[in-house]
N, C-alpha and C positions, 0 to 999 in steps of 0.2 A: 360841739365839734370845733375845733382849732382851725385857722387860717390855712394852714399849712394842709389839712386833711381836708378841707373843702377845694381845697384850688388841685390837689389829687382826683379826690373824688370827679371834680367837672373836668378834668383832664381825660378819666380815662372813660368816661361818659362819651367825650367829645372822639373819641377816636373810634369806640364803635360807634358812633352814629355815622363819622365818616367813613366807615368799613361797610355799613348797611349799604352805604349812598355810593361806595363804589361799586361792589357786589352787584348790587342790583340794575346799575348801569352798564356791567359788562353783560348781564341777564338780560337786561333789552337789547343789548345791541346784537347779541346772539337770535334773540328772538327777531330782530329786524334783518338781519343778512339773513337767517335760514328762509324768512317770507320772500324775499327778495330773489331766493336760489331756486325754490318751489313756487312761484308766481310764473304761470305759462308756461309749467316745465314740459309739454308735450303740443306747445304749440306751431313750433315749427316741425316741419317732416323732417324723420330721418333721411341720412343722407349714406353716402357708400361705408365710408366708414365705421358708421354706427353698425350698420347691419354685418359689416364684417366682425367686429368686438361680439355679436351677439350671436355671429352664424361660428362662430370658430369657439366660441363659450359652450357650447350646444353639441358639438362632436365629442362622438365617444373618447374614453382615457388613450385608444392606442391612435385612431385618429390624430387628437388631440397634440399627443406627444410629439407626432410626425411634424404635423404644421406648425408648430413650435421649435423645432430643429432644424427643420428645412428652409423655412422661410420665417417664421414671424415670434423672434425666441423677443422681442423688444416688449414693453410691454403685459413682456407672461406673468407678470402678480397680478395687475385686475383682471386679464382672463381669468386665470383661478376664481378670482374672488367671486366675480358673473356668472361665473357656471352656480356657484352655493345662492348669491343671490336668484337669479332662476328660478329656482326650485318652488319659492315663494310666489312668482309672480312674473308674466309677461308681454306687460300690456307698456304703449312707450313711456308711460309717466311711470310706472314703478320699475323698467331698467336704466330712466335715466336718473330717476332718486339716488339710486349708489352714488353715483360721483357727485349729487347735490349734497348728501350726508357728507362726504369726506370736505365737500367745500366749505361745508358746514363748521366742522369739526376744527379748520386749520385756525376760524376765528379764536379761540380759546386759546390756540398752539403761541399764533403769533404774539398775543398779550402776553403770556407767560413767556416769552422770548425777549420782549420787548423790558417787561418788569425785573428779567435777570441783565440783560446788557444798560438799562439805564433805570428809571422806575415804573410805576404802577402807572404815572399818569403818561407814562409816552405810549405803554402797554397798552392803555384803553385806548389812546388817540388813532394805531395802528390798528386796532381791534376794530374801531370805527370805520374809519378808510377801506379797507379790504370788505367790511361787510357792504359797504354799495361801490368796489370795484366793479366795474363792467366787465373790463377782460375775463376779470376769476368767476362773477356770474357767467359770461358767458361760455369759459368751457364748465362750468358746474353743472350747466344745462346739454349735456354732448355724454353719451355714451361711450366715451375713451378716457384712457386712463389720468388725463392731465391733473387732475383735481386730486388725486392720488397722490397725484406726482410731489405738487406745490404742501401738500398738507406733510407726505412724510420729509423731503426737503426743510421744512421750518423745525421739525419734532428732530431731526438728525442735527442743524444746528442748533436746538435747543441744548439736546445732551452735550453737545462738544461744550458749551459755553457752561454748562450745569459742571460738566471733568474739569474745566481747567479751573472754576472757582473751589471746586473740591474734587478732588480727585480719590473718586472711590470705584470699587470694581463694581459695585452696580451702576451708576452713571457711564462708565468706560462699555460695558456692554450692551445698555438701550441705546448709544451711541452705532455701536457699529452693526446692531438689529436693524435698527431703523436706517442707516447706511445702504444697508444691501437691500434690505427691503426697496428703498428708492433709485436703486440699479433696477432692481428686476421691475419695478414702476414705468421706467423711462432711461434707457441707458444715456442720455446724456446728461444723468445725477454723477457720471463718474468727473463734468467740471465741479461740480460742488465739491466735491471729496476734495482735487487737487485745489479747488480755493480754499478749502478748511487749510490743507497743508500749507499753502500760502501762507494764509492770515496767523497760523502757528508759527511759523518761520520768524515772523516780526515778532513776536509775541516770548518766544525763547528763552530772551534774559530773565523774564517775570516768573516762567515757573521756576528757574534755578534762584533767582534771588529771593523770592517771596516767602519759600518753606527752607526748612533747612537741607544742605547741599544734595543728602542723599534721599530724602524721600521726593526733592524736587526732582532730580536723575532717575529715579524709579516713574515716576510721573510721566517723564517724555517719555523714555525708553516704552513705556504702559501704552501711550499713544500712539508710536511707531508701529508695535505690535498691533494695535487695531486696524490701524493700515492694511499692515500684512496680510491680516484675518480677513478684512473685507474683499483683499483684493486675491486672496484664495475663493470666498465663497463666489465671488462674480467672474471667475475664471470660465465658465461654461459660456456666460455672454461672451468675453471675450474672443473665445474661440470662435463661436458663433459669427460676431463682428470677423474674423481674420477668415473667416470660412466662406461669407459670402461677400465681402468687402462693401462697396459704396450701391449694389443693386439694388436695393430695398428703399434706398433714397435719392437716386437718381435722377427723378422727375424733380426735384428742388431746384429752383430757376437762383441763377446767381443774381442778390439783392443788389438795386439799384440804391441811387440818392433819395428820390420819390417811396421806394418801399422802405426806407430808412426814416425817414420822415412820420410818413404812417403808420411803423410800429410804436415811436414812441409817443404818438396822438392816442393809438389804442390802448399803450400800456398806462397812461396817465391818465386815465378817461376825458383825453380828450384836453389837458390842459397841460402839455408838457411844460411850460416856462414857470407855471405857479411850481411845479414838483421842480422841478431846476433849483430855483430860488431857495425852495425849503431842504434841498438839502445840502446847500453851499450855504443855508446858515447853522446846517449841524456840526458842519467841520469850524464854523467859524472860533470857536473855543481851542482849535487845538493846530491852528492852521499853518502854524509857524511852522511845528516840527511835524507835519502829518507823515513825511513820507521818509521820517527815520526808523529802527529799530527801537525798540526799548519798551520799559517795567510800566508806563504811563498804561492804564486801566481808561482813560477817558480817551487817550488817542486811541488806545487800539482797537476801541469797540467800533468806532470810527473807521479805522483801517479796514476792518472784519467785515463790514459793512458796502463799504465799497465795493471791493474786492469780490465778495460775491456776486454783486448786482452785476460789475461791469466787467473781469473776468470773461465768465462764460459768451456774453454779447460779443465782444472785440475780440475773441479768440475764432472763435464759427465768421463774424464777419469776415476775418481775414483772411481763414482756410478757403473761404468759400471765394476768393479770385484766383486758385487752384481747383479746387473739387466743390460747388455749390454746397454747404452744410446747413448753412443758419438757415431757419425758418422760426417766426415769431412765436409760436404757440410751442416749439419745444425751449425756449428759455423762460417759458411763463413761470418756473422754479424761481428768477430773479425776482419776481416782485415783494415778495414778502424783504426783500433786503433794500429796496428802493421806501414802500411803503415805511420800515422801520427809521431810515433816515429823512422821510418827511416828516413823521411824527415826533422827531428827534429835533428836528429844525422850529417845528410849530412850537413845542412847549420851550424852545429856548426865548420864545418872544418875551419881550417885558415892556410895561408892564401886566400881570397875571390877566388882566380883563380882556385883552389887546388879543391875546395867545388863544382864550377861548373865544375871540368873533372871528379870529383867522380859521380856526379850526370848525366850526361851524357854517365857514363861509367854502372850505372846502368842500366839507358835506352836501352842503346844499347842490353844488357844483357834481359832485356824484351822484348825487340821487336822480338830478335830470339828465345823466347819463343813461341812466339803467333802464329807461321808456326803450332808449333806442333798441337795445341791444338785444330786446324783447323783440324788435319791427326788421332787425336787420341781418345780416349774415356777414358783419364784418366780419377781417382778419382772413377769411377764407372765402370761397366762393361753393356754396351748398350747391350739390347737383342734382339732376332732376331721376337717377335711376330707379328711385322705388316707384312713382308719377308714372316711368316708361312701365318698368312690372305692370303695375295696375292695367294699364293700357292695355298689354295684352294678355293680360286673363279677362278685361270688360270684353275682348273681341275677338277671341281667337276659337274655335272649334277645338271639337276631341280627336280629329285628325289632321291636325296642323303639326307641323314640326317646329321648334324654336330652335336658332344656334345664337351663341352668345360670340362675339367676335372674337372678346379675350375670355380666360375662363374665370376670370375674378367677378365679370357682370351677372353671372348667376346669382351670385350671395345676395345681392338684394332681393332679387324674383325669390329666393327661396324664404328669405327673411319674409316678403308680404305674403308669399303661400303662407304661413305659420299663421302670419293675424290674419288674414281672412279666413281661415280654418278654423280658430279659435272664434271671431265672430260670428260665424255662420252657426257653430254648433251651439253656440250657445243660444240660437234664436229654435223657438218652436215648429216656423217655417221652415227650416232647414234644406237646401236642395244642392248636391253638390254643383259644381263650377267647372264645366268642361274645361280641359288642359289642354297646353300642345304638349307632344313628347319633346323630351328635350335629345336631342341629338350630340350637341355638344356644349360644355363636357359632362359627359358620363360614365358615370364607373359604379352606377348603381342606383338606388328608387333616392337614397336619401346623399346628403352630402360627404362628400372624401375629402383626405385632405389630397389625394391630385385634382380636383375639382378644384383650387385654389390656385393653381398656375394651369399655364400652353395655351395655343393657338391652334384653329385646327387650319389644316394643309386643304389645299384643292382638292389631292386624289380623295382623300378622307368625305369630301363634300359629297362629289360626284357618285361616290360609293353608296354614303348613306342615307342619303336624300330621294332615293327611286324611290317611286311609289306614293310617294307625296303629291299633295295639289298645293299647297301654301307652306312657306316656308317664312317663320318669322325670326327677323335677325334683329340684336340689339348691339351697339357699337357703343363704346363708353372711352373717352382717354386715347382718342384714334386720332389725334394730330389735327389739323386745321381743313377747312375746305378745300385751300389752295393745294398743301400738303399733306395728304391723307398718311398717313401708316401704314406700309406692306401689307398688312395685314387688309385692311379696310379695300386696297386697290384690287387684291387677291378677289376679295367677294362684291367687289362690283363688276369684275370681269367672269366671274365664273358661274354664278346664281343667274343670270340671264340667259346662258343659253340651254336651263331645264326652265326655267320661271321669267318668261321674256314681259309681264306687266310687273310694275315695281309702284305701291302707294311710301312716302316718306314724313315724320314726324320729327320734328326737331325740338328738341328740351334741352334745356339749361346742361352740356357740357354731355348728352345723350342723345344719341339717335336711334329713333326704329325706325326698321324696315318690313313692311311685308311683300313679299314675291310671291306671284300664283302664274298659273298657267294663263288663265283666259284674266 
């Protein structure tokens, strides 16, 4: 064999050997986020939320349809999806795997996102990072659609980046699937969209200069129209948004300096200055002209980058000293383009030895985040309504009345009827569990979707509460002690003079009440 065919030969030796050793490395690190995602996945209790993704997955198709139009159209693709999940299993560790699988899945997305805007090794680096993010564990582990949300978010920026390197009608179309798909995910995927059009807007000269004149012009013009198409198919949300305006999110407390602080401690697990640093040294390559137009391929992915991450943040910040909008766990879409520009910054280190103790020194640094996030309820404050449930099915009689203060605090009570119902039968002892009737609201044995909004009225109480000796009432989201909620003042003035002894339980952001006569 000749010089020249041996040093081939070990050439291309060397390269699968180096393809095994990456493979196999993005194969662990898949294997290490998904244990990470399913480690304790039903150790904390559910909380309101959850039990609502699971009690509105659960009504029938016309039900269904209502409570999704009227009130809760945000979110309707993992409905869908939980209702098919369901079918399979409903115990908490297998309804909140759905969103651990989708958390799962996004590690792969981001690499291959990562490998198309810069290479294979910033791909892994990001693939690493995200799989012991806290933040993205911790909604991976929550029965709502976040996990969803971030996974189709990075597969919509994949396509857009896979169309403008080639621009074909199948990439143009997984583009704008996955587009709508992450509207009906989380409607504020519609900042993504406009930072796509952003980060194209810079981007412009490249497609018309890079191909020739007219199939570059056929290329944008292809783009516009995905636009168009997307913002046809999310026209129902829209309405929806114009039909019921800011009500659905108007408990959003407008973010301080301190909750500004906080979110990006939680988005960085905990190290925002190390993530600062690593991604002022991604731009550092292209720093001069970052924030011109033009055909540069290394600035723009740069651009693209940004623009997504901080975009969506500073837009909601801003709205929200007009109308409160921003809340941390709906821009959690941003992190796969922070985390992209960390990975970006790490592998620019030199020299190559330097780059991997930085990037392991990361790691490390995430992974003794992820204990917490197991022990803790950051980012939000978990409440205690399914606790309250329990409570009164451990203690209530079968001729006790319960009213719910608002009518959304059933959804939990009805959510722990189902697993205690399912436990119970499954045991050989079996005996059922006195109930109280429930009073209000009702509109029948099993859930409505009017059951999902109202308040009930005085006259309503006084009416339907004869004949009762015990009246159990649960308050949820009823204003402060100082300042209770009309509603809350209503049934501390009116439940007393049928039920003048009153015992009181106070949990985590709930109250029960029970009222009896003697």
């Amino acid at each position: 064999m000749q010089p020249a065919e041996v040093n081939q030969s070990a050439g291309r030796l060397s390269v699968r050997t180096s393809g095994w050793v990456h493979w196999l490395t993005l194969l662990l690190l898949l294997a290490a986020g998904a244990t990470a995602r399913f480690l304790y996945l039903a150790g904390k209790p559910f909380w309101f939320d959850e039990t609502f993704s699971v009690e509105a997955a659960r009504l029938d198709w016309r039900n269904f349809l209502h409570l999704l139009w009227w009130r809760e159209a945000n979110m309707s693709l993992y409905y869908v999806l939980l209702r098919i999940w369901l079918h399979f299993g409903e115990s908490p560790f297998f309804i909140r795997s759905l969103s651990a699988v989708f958390s799962t899945a996004t590690i792969p997305a981001i690499y291959r996102l990562g490998s198309m805007l810069y290479d294979r090794r910033v791909g892994l680096i990001a693939a690493a990072v995200l799989a012991f993010n806290g933040y993205d564990i911790r909604y991976a582990q929550e029965a709502r659609s976040y996990s969803l949300f971030v996974l189709l978010a990075t597969l919509s920026s994949g396509f857009l980046i896979a169309y403008l390197k080639k621009p074909t009608r199948r990439n143009r179309v997984r583009y704008v699937i996955c587009s709508i798909l992450a509207v009906y995910a989380h409607f504020y995927a519609l900042l993504l969209i406009v930072a796509h059009y952003l980060a194209v807007w810079l981007r412009k000269k490249r497609i018309s200069e890079e191909q020739s004149m007219s199939k570059g012009s056929d290329a944008a013009a292809l783009l516009r129209r995905a636009w168009i198409a997307i913002g046809f198919a999310v026209l129902p949300l829209l309405i929806f948004v114009a039909k019921t305006g800011a009500g659905p999110i108007r408990w959003i407390q407008r973010p301080g300096i301190y909750d500004l602080v906080r979110f990006s401690v939680y988005f960085t697990n905990g190290w925002p200055l190390i993530y600062l640093v690593a991604c002022l040294v991604a731009q550092l390559p292209v720093r001069k002209n970052l924030f011109e137009r033009g055909p540069d391929w290394k600035k723009w992915r740069v651009q693209f980058l940004f623009i997504w991450l901080l975009f969506p943040i500073v837009l909601t910040v801003l709205l929200s000293f007009a109308r409160p909008v921003f809340l941390p766990r709906y821009v959690i879409f941003c992190i796969p383009a922070l985390l992209l520009l960390a990975a970006a910054g790490l592998a620019t280190v030199r020299p190559a030895w330097l780059s991997a103790v930085l990037v392991a020194f990361v790691l490390l640094l995430s992974a003794r985040f992820v204990p917490f996030v197991y022990a803790h309820d950051f980012d939000d404050e978990r409440d205690a309504s399914v606790a309250a449930a329990n409570l009164i099915f451990d203690q209530s009689r079968s001729s006790d009345a319960v009213v719910f203060h608002i009518a959304e605090a059933r959804i939990p009570y009805e959510f722990l009827r189902s697993q205690r119902s399912g436990q119970n039968t499954a045991s050989p002892n079996f005996t059922a569990t006195a109930e109280p009737e429930i009073v209000f609201p009702h509109h029948g044995q099993s859930l409505d979707y009017r059951d999902f909004t109202g308040k009930p009225t005085a006259q309503f109480l006084r009416n339907e509460l004869r004949g009762y000796s015990r009246v159990w009432v649960m308050l949820m989201n009823n204003g402060t002690t100082e300042r209770p909620d009309p509603t809350t003042v209503m049934l501390t003035q009116v439940l007393p003079e049928m039920f003048p002894k009153v015992q009181r339980w106070q949990l985590p952001r709930v109250e029960v009440r029970l009222y009896s006569e003697d």
